[in-house]
Backbone and ligand atoms as CSV (ligand in chain L), in Angstrom:
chain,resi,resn,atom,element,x,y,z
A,1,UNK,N,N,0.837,-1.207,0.000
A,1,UNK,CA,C,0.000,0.000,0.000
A,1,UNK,C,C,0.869,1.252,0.000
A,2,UNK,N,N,0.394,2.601,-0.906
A,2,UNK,CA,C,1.338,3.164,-0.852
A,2,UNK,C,C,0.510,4.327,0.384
A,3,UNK,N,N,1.656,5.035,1.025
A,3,UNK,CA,C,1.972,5.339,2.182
A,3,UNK,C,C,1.996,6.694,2.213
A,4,UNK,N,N,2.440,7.509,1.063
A,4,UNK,CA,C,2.201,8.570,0.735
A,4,UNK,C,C,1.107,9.086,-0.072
A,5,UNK,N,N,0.256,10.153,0.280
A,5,UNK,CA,C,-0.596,10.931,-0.395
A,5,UNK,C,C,0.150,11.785,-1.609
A,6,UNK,N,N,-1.163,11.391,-3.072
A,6,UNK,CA,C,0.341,12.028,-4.689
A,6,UNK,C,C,-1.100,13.366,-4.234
A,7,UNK,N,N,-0.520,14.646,-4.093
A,7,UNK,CA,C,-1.412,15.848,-4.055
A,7,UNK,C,C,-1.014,16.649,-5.097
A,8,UNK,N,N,-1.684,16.657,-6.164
A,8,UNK,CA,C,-1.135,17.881,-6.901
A,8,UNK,C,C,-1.357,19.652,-6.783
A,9,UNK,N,N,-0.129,20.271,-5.972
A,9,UNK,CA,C,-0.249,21.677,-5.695
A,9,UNK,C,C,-0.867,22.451,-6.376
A,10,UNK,N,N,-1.677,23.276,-5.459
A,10,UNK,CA,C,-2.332,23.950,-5.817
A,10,UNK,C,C,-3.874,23.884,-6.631
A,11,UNK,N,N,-4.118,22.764,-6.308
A,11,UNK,CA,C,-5.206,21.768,-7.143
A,11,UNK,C,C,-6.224,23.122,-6.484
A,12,UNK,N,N,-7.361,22.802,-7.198
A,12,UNK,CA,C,-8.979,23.473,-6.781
A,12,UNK,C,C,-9.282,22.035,-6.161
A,13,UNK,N,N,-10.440,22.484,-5.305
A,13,UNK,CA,C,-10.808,21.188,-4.279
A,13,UNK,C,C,-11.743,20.113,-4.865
A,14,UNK,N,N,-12.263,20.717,-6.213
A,14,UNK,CA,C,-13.144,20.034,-6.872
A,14,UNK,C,C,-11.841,18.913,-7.166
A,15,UNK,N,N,-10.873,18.835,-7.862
A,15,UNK,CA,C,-9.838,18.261,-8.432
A,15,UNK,C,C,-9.017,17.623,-7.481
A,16,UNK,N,N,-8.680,18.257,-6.601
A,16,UNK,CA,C,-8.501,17.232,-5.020
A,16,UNK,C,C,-8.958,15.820,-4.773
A,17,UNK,N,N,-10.706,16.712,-4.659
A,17,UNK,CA,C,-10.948,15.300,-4.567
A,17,UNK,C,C,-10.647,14.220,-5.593
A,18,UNK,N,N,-10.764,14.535,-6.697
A,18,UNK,CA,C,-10.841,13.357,-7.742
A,18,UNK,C,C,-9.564,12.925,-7.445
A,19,UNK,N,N,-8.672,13.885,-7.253
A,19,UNK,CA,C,-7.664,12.336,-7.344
A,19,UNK,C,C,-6.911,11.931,-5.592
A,20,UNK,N,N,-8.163,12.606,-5.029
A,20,UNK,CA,C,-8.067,11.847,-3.442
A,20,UNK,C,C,-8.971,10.485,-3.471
A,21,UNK,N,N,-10.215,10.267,-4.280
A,21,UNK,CA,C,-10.815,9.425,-3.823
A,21,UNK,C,C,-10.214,8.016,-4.359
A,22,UNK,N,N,-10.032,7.813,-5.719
A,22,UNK,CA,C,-9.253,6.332,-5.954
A,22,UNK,C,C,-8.026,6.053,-4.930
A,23,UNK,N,N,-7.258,6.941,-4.653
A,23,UNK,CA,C,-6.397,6.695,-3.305
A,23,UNK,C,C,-7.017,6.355,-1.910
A,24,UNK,N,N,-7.864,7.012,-1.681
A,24,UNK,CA,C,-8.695,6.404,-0.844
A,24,UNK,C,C,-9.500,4.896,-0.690
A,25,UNK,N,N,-9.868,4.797,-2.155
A,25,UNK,CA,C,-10.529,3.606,-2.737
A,25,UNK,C,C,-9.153,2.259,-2.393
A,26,UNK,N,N,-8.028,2.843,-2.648
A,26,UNK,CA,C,-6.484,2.309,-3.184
A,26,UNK,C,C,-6.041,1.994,-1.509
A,27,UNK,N,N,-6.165,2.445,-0.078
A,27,UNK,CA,C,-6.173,2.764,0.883
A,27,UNK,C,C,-6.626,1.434,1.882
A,28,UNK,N,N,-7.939,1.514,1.622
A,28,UNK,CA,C,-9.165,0.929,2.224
A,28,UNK,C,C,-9.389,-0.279,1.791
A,29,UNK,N,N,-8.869,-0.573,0.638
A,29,UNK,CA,C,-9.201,-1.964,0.149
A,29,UNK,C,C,-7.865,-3.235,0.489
A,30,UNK,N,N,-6.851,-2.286,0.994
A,30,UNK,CA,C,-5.261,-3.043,1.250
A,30,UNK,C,C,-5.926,-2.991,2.874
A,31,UNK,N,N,-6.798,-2.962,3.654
A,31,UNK,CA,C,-7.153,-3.364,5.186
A,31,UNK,C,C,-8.081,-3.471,5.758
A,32,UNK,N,N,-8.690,-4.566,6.411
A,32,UNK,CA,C,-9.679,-4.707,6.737
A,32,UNK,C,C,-10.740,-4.233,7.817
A,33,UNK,N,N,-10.152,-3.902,8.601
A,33,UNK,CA,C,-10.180,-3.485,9.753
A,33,UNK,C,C,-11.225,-2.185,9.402
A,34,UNK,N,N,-11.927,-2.193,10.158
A,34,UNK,CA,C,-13.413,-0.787,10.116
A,34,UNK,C,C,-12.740,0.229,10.909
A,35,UNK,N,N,-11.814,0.364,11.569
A,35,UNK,CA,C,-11.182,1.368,12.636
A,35,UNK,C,C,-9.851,1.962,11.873
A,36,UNK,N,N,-9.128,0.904,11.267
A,36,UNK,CA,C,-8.040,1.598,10.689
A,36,UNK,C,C,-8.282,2.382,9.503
A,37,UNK,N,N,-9.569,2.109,8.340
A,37,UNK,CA,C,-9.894,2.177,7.408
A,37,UNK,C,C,-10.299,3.709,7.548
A,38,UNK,N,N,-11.036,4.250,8.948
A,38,UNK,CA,C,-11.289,5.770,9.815
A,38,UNK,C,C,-10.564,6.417,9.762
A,39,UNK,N,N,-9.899,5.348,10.179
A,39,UNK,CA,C,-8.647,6.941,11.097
A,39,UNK,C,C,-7.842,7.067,9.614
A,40,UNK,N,N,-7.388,6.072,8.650
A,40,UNK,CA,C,-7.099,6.781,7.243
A,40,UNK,C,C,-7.669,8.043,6.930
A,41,UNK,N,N,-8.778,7.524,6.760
A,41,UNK,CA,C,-9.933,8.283,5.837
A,41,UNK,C,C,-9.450,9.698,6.710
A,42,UNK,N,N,-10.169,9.863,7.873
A,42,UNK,CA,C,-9.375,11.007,8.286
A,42,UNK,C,C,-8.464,12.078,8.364
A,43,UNK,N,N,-7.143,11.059,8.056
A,43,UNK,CA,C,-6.062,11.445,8.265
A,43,UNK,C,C,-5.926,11.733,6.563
A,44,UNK,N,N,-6.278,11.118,5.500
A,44,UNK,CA,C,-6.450,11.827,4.252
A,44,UNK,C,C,-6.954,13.008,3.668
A,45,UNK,N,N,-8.165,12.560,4.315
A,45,UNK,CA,C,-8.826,14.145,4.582
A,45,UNK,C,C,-8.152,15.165,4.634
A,46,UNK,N,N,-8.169,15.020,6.043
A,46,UNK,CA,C,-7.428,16.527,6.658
A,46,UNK,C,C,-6.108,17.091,5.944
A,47,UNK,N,N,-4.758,15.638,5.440
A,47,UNK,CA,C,-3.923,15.990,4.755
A,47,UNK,C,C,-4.263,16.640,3.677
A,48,UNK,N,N,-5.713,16.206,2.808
A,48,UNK,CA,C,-5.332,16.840,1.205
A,48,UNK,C,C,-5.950,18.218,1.450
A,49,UNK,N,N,-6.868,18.586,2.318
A,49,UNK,CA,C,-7.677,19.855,2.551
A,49,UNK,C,C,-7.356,20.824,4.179
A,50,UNK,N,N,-6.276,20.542,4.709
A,50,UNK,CA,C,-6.398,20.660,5.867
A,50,UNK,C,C,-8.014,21.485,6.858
A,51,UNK,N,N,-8.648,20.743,6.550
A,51,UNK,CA,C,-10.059,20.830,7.477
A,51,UNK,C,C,-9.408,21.153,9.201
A,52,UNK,N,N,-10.138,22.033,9.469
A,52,UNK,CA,C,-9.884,22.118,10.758
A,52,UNK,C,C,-10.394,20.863,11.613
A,53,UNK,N,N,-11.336,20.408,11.255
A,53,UNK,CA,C,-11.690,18.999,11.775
A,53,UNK,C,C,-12.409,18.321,11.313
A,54,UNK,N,N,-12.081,16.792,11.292
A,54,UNK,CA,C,-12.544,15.992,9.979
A,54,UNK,C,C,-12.551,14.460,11.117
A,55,UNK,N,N,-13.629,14.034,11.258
A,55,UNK,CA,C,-13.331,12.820,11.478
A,55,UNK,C,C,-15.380,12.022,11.654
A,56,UNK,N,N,-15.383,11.206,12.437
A,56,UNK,CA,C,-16.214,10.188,12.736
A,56,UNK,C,C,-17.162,9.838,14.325
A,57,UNK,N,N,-18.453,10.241,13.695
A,57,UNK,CA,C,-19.090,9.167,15.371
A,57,UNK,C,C,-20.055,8.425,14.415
A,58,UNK,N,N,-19.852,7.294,15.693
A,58,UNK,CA,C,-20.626,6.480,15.555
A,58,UNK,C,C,-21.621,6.011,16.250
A,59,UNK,N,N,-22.381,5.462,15.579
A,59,UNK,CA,C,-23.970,5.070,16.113
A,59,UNK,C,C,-23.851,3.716,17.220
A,60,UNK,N,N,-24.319,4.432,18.549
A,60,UNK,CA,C,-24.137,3.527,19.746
A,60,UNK,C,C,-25.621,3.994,20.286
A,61,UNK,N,N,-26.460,3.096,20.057
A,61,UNK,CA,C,-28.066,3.236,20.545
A,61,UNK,C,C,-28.528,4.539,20.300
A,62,UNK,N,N,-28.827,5.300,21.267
A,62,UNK,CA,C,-29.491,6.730,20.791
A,62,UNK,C,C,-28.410,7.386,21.525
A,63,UNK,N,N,-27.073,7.908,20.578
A,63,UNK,CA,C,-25.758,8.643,20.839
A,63,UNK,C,C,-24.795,8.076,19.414
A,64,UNK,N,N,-24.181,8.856,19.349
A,64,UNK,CA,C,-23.350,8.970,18.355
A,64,UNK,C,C,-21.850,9.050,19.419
A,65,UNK,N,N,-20.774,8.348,18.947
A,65,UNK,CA,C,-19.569,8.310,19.715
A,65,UNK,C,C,-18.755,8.764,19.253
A,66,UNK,N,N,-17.434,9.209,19.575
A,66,UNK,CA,C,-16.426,9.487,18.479
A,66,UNK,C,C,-15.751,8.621,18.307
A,67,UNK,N,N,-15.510,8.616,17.504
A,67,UNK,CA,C,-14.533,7.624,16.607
A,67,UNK,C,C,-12.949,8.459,16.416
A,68,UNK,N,N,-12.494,8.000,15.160
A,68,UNK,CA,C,-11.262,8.360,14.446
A,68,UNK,C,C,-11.289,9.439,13.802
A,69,UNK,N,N,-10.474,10.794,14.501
A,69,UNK,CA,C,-10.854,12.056,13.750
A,69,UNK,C,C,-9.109,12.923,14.008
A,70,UNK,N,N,-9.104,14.190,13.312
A,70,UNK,CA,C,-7.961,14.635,13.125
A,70,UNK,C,C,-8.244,15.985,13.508
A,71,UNK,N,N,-7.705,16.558,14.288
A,71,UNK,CA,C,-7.909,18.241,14.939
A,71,UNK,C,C,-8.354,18.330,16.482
A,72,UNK,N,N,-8.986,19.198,16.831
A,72,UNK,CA,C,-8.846,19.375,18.239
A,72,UNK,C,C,-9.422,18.574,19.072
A,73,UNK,N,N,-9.115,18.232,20.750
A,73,UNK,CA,C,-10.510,17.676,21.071
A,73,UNK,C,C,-11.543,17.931,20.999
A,74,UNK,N,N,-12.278,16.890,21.178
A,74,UNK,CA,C,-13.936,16.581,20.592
A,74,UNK,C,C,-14.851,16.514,21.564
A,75,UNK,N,N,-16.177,16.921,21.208
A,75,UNK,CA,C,-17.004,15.997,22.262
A,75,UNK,C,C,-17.019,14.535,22.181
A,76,UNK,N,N,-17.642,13.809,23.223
A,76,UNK,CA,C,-17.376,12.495,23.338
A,76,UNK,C,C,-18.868,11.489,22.259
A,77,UNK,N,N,-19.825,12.312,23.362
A,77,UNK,CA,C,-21.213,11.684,23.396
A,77,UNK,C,C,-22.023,12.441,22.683
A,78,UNK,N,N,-22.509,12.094,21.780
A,78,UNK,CA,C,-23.987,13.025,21.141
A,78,UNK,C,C,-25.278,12.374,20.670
A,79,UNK,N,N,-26.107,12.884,21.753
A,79,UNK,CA,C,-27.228,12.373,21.512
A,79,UNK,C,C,-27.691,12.506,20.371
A,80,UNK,N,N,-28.492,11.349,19.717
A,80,UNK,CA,C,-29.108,11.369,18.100
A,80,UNK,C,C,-30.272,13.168,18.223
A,81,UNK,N,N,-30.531,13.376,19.403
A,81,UNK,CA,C,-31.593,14.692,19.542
A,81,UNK,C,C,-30.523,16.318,19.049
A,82,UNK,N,N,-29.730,15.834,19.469
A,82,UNK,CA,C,-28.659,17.248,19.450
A,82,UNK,C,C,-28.076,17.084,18.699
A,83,UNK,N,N,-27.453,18.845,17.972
A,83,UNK,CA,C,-26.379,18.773,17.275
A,83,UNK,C,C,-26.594,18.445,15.828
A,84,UNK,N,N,-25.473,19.173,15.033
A,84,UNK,CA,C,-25.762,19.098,13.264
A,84,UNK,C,C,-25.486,17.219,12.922
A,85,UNK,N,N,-24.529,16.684,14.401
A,85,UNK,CA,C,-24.763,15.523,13.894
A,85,UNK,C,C,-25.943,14.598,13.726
A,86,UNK,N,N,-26.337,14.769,15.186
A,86,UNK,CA,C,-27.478,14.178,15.173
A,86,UNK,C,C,-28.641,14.108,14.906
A,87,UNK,N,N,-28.576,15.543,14.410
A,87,UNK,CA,C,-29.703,15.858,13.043
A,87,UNK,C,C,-29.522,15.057,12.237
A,88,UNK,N,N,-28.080,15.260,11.218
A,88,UNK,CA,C,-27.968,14.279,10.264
A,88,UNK,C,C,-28.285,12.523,10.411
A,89,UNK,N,N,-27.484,12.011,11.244
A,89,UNK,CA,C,-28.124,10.993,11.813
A,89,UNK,C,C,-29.106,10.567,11.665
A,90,UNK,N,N,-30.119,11.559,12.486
A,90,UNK,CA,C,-31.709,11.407,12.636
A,90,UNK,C,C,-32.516,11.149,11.470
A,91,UNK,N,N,-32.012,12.446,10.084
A,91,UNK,CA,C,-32.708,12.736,9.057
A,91,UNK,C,C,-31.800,11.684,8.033
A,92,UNK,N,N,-31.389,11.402,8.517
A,92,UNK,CA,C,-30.452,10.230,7.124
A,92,UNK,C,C,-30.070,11.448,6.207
A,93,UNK,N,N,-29.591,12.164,6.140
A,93,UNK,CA,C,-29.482,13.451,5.086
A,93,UNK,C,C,-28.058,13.997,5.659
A,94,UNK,N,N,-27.072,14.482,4.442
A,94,UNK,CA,C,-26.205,15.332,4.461
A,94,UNK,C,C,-26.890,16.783,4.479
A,95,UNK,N,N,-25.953,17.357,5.911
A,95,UNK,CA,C,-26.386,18.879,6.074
A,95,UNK,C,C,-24.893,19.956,5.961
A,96,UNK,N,N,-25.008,20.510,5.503
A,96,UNK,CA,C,-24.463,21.972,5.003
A,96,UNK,C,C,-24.690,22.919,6.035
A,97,UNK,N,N,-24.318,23.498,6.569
A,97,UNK,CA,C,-24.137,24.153,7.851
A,97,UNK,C,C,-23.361,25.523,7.295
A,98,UNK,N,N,-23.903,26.560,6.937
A,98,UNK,CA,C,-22.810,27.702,6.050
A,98,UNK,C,C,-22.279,28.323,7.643
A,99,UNK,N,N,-23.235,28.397,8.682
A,99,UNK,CA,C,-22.841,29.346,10.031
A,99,UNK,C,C,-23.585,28.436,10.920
A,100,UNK,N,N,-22.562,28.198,11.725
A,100,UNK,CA,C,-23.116,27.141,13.334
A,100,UNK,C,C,-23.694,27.748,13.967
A,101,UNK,N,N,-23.284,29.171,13.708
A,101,UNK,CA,C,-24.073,29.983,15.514
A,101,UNK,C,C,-25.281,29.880,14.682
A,102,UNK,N,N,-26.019,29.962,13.563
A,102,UNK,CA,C,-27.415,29.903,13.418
A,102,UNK,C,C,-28.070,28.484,12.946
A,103,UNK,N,N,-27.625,27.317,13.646
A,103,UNK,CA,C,-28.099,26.281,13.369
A,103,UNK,C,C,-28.407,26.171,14.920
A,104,UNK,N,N,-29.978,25.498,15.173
A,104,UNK,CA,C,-30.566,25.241,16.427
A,104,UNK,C,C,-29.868,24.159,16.671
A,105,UNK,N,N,-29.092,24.177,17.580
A,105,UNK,CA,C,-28.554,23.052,19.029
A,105,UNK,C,C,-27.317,22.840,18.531
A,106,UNK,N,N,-26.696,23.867,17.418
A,106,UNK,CA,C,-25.101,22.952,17.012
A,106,UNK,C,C,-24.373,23.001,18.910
A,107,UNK,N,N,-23.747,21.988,18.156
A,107,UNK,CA,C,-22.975,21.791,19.628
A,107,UNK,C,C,-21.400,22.349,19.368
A,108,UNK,N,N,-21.058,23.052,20.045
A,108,UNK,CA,C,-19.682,24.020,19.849
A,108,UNK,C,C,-18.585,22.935,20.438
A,109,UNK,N,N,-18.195,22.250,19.869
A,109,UNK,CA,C,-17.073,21.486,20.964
A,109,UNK,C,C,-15.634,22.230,20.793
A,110,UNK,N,N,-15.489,23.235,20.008
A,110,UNK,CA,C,-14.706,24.397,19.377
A,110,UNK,C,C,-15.247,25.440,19.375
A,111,UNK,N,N,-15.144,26.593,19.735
A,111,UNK,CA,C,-15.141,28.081,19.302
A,111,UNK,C,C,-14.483,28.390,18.310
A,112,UNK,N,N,-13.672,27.849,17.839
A,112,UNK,CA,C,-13.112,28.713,16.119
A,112,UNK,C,C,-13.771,27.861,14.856
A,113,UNK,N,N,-14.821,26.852,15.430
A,113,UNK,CA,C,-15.394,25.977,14.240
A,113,UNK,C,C,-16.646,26.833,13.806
A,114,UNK,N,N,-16.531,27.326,12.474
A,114,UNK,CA,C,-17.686,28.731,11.838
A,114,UNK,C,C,-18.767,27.994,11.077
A,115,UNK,N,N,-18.247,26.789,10.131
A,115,UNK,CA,C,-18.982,26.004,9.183
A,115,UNK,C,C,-18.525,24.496,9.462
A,116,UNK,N,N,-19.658,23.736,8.772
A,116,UNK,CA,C,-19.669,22.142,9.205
A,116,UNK,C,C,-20.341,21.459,8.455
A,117,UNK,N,N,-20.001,20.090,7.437
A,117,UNK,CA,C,-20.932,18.956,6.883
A,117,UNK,C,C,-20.714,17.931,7.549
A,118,UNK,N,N,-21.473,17.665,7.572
A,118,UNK,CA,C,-21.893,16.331,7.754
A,118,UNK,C,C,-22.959,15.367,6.932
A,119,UNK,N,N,-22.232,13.938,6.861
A,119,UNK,CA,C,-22.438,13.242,5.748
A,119,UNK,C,C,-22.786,11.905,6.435
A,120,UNK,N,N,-24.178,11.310,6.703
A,120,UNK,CA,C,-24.080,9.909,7.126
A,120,UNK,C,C,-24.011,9.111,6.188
A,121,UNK,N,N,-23.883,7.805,7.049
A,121,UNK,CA,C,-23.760,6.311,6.076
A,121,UNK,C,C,-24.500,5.834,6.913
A,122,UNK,N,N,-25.778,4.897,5.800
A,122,UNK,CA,C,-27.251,4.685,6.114
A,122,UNK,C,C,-27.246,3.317,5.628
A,123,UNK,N,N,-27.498,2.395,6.767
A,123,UNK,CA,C,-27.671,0.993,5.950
A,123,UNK,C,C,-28.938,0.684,6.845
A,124,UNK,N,N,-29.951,0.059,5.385
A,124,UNK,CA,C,-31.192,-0.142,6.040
A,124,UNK,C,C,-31.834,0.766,7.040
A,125,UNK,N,N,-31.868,1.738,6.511
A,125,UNK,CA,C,-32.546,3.318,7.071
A,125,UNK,C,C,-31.842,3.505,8.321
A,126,UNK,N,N,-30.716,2.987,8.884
A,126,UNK,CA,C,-30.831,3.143,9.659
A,126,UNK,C,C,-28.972,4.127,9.569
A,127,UNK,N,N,-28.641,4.934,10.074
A,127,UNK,CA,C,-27.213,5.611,10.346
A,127,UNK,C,C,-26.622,4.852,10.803
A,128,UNK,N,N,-25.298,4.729,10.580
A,128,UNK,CA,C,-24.128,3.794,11.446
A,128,UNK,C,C,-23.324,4.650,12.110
A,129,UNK,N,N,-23.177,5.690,11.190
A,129,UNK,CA,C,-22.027,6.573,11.112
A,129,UNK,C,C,-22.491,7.789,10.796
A,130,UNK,N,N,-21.459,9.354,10.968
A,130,UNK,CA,C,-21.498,10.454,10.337
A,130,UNK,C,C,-20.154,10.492,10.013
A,131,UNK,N,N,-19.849,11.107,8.732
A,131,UNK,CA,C,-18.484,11.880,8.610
A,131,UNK,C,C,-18.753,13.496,9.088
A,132,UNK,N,N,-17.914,13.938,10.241
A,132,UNK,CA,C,-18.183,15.683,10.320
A,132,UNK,C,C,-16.862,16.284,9.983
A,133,UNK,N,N,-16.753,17.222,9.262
A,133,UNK,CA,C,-16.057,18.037,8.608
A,133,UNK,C,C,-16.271,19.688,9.090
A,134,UNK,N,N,-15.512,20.034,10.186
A,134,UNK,CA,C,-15.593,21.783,10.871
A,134,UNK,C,C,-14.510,22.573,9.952
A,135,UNK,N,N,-14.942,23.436,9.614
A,135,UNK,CA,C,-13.878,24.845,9.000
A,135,UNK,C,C,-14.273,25.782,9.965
A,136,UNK,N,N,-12.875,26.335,10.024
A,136,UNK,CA,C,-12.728,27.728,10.946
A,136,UNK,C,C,-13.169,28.964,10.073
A,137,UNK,N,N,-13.740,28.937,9.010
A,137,UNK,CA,C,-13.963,30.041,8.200
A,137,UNK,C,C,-15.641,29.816,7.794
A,138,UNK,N,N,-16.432,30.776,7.541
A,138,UNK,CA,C,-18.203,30.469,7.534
A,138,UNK,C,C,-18.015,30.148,5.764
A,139,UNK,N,N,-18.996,28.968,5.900
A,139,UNK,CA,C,-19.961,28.951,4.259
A,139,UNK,C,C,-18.354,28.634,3.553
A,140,UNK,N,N,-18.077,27.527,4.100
A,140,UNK,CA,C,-16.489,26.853,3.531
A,140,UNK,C,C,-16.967,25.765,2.479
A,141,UNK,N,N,-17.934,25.275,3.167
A,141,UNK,CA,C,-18.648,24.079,2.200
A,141,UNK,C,C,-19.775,24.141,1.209
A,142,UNK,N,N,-19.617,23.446,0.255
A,142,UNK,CA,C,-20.531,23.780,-0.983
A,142,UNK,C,C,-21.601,22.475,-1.665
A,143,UNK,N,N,-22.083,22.080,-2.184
A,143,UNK,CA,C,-22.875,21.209,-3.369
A,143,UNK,C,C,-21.514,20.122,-3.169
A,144,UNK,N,N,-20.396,20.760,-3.921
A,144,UNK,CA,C,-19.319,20.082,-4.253
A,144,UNK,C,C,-18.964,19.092,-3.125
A,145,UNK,N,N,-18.532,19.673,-1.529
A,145,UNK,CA,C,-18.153,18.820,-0.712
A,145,UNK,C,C,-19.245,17.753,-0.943
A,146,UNK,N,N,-20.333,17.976,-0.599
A,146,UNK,CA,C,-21.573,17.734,0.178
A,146,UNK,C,C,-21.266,15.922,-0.837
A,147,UNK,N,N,-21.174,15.901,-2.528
A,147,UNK,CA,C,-21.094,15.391,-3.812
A,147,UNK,C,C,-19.906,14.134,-3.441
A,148,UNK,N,N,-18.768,14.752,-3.178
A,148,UNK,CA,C,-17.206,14.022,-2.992
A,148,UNK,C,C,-17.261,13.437,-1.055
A,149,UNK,N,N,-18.180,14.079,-0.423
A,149,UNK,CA,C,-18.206,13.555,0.615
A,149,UNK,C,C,-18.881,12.328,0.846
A,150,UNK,N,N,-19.967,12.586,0.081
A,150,UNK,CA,C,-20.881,11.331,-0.262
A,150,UNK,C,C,-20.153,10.215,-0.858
A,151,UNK,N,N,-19.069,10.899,-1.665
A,151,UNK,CA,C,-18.417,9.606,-2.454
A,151,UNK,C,C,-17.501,8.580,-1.144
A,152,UNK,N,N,-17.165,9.587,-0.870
A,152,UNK,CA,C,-16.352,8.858,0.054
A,152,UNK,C,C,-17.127,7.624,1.400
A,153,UNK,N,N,-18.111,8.001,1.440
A,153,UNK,CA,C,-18.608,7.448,2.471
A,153,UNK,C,C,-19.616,6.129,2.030
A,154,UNK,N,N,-19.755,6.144,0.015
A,154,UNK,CA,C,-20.608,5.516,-0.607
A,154,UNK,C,C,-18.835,3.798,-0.457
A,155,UNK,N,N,-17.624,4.527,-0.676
A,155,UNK,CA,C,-16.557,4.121,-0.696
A,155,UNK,C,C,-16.717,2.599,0.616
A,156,UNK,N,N,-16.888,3.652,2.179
A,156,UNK,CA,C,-16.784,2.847,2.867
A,156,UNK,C,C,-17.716,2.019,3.272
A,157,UNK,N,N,-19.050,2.284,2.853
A,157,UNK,CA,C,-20.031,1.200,2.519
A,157,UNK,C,C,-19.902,0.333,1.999
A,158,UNK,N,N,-19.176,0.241,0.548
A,158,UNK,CA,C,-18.716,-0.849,-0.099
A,158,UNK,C,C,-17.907,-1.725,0.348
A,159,UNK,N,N,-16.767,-1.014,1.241
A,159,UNK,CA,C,-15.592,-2.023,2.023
A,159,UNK,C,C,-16.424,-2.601,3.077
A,160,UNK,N,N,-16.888,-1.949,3.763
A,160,UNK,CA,C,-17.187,-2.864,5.356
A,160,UNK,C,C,-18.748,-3.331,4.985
A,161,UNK,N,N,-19.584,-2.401,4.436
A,161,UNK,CA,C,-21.287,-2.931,4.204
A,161,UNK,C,C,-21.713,-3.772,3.491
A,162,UNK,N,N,-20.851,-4.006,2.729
A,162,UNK,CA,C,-21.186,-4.125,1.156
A,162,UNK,C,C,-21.684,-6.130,1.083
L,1,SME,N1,N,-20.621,20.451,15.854
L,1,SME,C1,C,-21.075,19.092,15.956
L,1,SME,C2,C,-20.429,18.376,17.105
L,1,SME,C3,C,-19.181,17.660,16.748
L,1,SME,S1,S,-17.835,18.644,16.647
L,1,SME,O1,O,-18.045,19.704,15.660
L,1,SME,C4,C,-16.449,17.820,16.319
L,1,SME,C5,C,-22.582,19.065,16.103
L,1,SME,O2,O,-23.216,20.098,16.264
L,1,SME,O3,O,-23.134,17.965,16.035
């Protein structure tokens, strides 16, 4: 497996992704493991875009946990009721978050986090997972993430769900 991320400088993020996700695809398929396959994904992430925070909870009864993520500490526990995650969660739907302070119940586990997606993975209606993605800058995320985020997470469905 190769070990290094190929980033071509100065890429637009639309173009990032494309040639982040077959590496990713290239990544995930050399290990089996549902935990190491995270904290990659993560740690790819954040390398090709540096996201202020990029990582994973997971679905533990009615709470979402954290998982494998890259940037500051986190909250731990989030109820499926609270929070842009557990909205998403709730609604099976990727949400776009342009400004946190005007989303009802975001949960601040950061003060410099301005914007946020989040992207679940839904098997049999039901959430397993969210990918959350915080930028320190408002209305960071677009159609585009929302598109390549999905890919990615359609990715790890295939490895572990599939
Ligand atoms: N802001 C999220 C909580 C998770 S942290 O951003 C890492 C939310 O409102 O669900």
């Amino acid at each position: 497996m190769a070990e290094t991320l190929i980033l071509t400088p100065d890429a637009t993020r639309k173009a990032r992704y494309e040639e982040l996700l077959p590496q990713i695809r290239a990544v995930i398929a050399g290990e089996e493991d549902y935990i190491a396959n995270l904290a990659n994904i993560a740690a790819m992430l954040r390398e090709a875009f540096g996201f202020f925070w990029v990582g994973f909870y997971r679905r533990s009864g009615e709470e979402l946990v954290l998982g494998p993520f890259q940037g500051t500490l986190a909250c731990t526990r989030i109820p499926l009721s609270k929070g842009v995650c557990g909205y998403s969660a709730r609604e099976r739907q990727t949400v776009l978050v342009p400004d946190v302070e005007l989303f009802p119940g975001h949960i601040a586990c950061s003060s410099l986090s301005k914007s946020e997606i989040v992207v679940p993975l839904v098997i049999a209606d039901r959430t397993e997972l969210v990918l959350d993605v915080d930028s320190d800058r408002h209305d960071d995320f677009s159609a585009d993430d929302a598109f390549y985020l999905e890919a990615v997470i359609a990715l790890l469905r295939e490895r572990h769900f599939g």
